[in-house]
The first five atom37 places (N, CA, C, CB, O) and aatype in JSON, in Angstrom:
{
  "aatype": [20, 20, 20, 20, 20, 20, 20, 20, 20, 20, 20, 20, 20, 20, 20, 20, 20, 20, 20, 20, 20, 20, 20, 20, 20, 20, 20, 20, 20, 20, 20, 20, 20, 20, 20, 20, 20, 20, 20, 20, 20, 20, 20, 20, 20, 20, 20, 20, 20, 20, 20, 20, 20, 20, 20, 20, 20, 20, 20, 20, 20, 20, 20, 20, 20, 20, 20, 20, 20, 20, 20, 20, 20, 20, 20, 20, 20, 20, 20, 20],
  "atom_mask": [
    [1, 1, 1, 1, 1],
    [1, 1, 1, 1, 1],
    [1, 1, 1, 1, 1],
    [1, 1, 1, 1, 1],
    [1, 1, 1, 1, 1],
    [1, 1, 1, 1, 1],
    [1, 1, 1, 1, 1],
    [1, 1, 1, 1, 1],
    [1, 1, 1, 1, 1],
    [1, 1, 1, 1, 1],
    [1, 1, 1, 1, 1],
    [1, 1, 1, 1, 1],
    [1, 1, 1, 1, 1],
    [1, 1, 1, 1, 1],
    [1, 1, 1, 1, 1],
    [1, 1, 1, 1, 1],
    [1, 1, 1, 1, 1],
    [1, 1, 1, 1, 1],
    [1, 1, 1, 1, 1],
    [1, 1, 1, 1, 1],
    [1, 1, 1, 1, 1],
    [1, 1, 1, 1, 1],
    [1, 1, 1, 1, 1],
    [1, 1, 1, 1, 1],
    [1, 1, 1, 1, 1],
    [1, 1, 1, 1, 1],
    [1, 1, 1, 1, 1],
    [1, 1, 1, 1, 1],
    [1, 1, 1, 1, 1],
    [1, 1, 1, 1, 1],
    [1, 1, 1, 1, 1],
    [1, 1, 1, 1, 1],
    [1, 1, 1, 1, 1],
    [1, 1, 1, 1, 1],
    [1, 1, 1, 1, 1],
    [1, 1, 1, 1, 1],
    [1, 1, 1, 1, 1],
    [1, 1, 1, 1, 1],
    [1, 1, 1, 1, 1],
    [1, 1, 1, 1, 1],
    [1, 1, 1, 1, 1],
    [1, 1, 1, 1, 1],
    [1, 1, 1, 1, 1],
    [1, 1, 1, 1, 1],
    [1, 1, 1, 1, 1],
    [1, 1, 1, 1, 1],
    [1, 1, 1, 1, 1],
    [1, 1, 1, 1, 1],
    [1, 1, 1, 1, 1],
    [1, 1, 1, 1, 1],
    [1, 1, 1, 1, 1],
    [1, 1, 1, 1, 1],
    [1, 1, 1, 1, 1],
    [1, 1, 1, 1, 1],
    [1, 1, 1, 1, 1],
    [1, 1, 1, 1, 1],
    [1, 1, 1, 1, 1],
    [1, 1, 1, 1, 1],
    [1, 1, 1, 1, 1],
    [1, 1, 1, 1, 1],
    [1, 1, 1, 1, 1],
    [1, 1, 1, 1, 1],
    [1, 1, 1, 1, 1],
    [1, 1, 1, 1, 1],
    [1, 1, 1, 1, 1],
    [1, 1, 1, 1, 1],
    [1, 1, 1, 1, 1],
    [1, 1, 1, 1, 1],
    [1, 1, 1, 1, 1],
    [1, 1, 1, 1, 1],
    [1, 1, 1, 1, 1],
    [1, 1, 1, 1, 1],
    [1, 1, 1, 1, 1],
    [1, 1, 1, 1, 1],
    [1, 1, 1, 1, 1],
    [1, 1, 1, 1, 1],
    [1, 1, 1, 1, 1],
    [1, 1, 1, 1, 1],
    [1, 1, 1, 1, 1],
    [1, 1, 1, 1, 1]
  ],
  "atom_positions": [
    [[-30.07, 8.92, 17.47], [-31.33, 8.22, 17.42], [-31.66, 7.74, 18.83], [-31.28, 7.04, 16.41], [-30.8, 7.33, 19.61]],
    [[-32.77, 7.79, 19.07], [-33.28, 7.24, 20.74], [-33.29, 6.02, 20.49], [-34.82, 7.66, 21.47], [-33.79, 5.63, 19.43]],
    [[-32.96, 5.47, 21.05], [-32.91, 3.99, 21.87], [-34.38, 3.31, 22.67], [-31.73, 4.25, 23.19], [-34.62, 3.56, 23.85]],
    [[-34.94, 2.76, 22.13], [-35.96, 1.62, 23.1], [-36.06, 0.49, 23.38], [-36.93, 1.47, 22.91], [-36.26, -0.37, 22.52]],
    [[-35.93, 0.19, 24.81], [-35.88, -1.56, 25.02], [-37.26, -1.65, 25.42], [-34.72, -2.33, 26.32], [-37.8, -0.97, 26.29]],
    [[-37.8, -2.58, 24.67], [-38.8, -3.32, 25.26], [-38.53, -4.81, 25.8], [-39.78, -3.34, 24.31], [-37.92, -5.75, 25.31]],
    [[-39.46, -4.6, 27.44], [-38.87, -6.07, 27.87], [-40.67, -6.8, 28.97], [-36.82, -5.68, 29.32], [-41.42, -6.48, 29.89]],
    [[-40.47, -7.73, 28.12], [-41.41, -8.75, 28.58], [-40.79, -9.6, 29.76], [-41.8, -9.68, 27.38], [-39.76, -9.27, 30.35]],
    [[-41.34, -10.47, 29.97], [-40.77, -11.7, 31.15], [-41.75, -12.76, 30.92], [-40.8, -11.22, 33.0], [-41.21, -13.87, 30.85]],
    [[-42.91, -12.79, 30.81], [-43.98, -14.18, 29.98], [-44.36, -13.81, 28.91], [-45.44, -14.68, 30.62], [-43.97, -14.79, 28.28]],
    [[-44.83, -13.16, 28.13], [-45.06, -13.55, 26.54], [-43.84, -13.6, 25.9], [-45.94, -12.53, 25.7], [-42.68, -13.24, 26.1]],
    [[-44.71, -14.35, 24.76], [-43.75, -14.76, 23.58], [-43.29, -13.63, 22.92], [-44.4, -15.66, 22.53], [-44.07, -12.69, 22.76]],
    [[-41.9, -13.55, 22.41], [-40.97, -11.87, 21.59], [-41.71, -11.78, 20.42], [-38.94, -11.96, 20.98], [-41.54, -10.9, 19.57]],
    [[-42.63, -12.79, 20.36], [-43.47, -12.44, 18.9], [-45.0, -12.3, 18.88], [-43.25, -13.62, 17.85], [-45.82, -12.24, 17.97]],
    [[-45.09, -12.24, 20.37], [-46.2, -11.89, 20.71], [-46.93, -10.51, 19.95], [-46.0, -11.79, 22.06], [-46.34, -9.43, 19.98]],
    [[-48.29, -10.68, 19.25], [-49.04, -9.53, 18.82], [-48.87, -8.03, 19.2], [-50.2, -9.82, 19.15], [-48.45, -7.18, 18.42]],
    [[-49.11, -7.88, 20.06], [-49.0, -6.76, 20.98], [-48.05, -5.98, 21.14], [-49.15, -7.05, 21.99], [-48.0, -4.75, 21.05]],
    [[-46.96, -7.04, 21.5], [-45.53, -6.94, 21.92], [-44.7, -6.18, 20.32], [-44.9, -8.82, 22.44], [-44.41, -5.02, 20.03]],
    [[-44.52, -7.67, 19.49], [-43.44, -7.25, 18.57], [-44.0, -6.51, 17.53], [-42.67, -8.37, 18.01], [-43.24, -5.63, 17.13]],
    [[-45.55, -6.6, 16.72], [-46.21, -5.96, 16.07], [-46.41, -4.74, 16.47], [-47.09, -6.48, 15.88], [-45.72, -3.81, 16.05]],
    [[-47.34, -4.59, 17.29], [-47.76, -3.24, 17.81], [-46.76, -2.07, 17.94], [-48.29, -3.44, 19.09], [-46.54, -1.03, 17.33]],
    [[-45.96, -3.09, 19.64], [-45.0, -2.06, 19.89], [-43.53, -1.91, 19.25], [-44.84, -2.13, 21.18], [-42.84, -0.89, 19.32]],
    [[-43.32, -2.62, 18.87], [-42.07, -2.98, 18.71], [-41.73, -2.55, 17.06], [-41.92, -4.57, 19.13], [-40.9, -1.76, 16.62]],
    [[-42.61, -3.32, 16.44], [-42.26, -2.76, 14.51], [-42.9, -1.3, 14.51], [-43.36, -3.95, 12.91], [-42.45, -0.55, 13.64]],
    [[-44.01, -0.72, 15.44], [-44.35, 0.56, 15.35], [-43.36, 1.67, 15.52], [-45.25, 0.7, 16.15], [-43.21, 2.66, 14.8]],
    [[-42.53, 1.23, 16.93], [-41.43, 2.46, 17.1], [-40.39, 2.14, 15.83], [-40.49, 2.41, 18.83], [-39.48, 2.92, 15.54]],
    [[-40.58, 1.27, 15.33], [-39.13, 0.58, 14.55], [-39.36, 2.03, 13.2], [-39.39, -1.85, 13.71], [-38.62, 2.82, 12.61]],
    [[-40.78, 1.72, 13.25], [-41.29, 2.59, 11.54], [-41.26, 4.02, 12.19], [-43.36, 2.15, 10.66], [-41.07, 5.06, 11.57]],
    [[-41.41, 3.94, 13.24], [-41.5, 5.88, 13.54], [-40.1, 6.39, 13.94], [-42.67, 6.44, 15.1], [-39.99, 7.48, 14.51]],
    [[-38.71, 5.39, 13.55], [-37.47, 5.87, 13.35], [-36.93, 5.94, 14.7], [-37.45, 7.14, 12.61], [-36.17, 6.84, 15.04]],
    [[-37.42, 4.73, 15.69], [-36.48, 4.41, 16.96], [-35.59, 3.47, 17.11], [-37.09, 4.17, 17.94], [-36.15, 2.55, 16.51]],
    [[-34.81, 3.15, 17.41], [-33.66, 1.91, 17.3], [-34.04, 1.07, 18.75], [-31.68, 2.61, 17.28], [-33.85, 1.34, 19.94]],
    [[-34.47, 0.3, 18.28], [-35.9, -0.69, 19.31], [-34.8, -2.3, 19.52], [-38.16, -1.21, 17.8], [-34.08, -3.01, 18.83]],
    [[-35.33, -2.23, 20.99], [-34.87, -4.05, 21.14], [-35.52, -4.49, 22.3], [-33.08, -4.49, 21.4], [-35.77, -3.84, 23.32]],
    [[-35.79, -5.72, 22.02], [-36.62, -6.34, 22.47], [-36.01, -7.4, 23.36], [-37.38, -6.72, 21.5], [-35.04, -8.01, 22.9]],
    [[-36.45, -7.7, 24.64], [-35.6, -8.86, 25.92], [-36.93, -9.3, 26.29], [-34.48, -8.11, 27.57], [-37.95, -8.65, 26.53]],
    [[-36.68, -10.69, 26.29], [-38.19, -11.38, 26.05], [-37.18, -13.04, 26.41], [-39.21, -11.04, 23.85], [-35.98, -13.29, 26.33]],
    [[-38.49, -13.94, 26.85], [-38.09, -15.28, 26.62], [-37.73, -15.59, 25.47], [-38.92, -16.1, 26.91], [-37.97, -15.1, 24.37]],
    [[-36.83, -16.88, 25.97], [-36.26, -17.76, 24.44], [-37.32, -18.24, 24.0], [-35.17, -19.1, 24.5], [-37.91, -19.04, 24.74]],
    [[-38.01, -17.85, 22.43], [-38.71, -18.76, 21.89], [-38.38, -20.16, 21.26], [-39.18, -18.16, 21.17], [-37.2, -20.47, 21.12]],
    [[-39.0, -20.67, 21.04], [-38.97, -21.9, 20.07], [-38.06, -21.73, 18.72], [-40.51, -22.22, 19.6], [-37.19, -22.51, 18.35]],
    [[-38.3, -21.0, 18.33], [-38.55, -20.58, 16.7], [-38.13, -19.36, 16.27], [-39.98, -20.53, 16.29], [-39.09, -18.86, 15.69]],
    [[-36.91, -18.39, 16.25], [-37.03, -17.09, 15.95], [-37.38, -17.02, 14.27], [-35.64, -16.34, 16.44], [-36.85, -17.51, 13.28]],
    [[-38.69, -16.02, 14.54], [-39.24, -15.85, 13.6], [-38.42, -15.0, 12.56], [-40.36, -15.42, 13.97], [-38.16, -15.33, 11.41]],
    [[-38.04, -13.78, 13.24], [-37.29, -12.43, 12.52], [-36.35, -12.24, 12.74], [-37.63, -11.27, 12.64], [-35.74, -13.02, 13.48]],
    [[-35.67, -10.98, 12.17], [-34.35, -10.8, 12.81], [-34.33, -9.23, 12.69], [-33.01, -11.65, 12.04], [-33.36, -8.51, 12.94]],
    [[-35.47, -8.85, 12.3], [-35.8, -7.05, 12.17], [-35.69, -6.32, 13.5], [-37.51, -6.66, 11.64], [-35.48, -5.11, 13.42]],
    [[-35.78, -6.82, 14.63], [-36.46, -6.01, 16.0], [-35.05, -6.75, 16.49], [-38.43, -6.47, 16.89], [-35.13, -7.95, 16.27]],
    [[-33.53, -6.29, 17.22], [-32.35, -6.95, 17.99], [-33.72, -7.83, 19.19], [-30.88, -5.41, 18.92], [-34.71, -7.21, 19.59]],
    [[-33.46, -9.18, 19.52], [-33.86, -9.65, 20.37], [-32.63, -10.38, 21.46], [-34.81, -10.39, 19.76], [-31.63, -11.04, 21.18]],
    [[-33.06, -10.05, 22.44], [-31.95, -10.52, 23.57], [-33.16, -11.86, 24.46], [-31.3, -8.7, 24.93], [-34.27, -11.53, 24.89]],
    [[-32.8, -12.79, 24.52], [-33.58, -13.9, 25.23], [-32.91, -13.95, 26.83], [-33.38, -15.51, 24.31], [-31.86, -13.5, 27.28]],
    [[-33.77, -14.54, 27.3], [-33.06, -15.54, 28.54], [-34.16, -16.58, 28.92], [-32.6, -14.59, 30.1], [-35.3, -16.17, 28.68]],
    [[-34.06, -18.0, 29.53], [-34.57, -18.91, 29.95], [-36.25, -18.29, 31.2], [-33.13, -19.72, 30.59], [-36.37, -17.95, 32.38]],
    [[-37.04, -18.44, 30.2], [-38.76, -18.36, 30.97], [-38.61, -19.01, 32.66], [-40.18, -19.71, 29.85], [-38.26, -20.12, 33.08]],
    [[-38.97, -18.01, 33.21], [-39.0, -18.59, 34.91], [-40.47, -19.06, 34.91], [-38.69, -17.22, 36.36], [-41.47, -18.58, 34.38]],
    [[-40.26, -20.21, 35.71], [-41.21, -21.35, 36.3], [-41.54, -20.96, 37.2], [-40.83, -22.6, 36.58], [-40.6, -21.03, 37.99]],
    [[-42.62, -20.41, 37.8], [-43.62, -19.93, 38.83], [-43.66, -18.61, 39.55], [-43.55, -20.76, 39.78], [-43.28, -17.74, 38.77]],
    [[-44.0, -18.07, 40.84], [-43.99, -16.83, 40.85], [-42.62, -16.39, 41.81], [-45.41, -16.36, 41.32], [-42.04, -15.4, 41.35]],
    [[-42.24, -16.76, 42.6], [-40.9, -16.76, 43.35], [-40.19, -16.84, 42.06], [-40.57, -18.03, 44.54], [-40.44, -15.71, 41.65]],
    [[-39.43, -17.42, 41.1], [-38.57, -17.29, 39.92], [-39.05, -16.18, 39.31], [-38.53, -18.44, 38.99], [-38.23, -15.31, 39.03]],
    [[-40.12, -16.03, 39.07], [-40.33, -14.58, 38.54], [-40.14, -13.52, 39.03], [-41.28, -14.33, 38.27], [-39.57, -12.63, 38.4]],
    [[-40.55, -13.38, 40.19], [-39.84, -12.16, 40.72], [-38.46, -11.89, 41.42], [-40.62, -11.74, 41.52], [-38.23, -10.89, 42.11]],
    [[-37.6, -12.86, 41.19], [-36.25, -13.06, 41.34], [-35.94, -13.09, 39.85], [-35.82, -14.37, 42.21], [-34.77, -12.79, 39.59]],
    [[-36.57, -13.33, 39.02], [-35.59, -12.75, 37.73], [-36.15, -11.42, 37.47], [-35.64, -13.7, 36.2], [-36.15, -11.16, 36.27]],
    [[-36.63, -10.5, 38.24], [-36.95, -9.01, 37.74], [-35.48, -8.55, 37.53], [-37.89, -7.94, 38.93], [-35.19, -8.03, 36.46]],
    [[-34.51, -8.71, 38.5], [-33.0, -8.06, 39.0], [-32.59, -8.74, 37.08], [-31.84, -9.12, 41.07], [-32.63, -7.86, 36.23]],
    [[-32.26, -10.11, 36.61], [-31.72, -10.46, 35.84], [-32.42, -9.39, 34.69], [-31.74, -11.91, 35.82], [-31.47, -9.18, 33.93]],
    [[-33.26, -8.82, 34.32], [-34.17, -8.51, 33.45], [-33.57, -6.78, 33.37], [-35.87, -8.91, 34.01], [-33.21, -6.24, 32.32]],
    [[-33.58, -6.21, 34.54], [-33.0, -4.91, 34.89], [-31.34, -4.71, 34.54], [-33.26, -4.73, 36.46], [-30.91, -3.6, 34.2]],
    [[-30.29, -6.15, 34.69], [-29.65, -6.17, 34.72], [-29.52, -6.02, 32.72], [-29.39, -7.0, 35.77], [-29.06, -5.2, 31.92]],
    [[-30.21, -7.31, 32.65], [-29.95, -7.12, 30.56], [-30.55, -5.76, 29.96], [-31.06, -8.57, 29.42], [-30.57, -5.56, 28.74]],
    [[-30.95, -5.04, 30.7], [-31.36, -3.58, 30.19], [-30.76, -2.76, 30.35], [-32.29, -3.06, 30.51], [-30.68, -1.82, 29.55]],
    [[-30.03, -2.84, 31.67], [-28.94, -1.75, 31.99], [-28.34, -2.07, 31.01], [-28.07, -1.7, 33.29], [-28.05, -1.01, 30.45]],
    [[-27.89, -3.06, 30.32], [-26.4, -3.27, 29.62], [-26.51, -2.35, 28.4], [-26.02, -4.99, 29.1], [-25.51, -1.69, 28.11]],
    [[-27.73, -2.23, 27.56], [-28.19, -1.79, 25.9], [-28.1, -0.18, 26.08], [-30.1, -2.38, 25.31], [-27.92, 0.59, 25.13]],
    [[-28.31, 0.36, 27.89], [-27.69, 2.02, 27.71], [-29.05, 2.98, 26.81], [-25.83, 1.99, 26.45], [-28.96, 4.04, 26.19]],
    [[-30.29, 2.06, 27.07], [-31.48, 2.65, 26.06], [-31.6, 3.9, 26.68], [-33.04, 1.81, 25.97], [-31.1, 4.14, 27.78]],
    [[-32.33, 4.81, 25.9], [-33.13, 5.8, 26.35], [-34.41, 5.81, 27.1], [-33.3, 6.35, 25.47], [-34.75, 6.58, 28.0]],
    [[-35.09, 4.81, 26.55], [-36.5, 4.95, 26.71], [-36.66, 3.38, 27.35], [-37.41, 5.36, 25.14], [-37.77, 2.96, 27.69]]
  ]
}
């Protein structure tokens, strides 16, 4: 089975777009999907593997956590 990580860095893992759209869509068209996204508040689901890490505060933290973001993706070995 192919492998897909989807990875955000500011929206929410339950974001519309994000976990609906993309995320439960590949899920139904038979991809083994995960999602690396900020820690929410609240995990809603537990259908889509979600991997969190702590939301960076401004734009220097953000683009110093691209490497941390690359790094939690290398680890899952996805395909796609």
């Amino acid at each position: 089975m192919t492998k897909v990580c989807v990875i955000t860095s500011i929206h929410s893992p339950y974001d519309g777009r994000i976990y609906h759209k993309q995320c439960k869509s590949l899920k139904k068209a038979g991809y083994d999907v995960v999602l690396i996204a900020p820690k929410p508040d609240v995990v809603e689901s537990k259908e889509i593997p979600l991997i969190t890490f702590n939301r960076p505060n401004g734009i220097k933290k953000r683009i110093q956590s691209i490497f941390h973001l690359y790094k939690l993706a290398k680890k899952e070995k996805a395909d796609l």
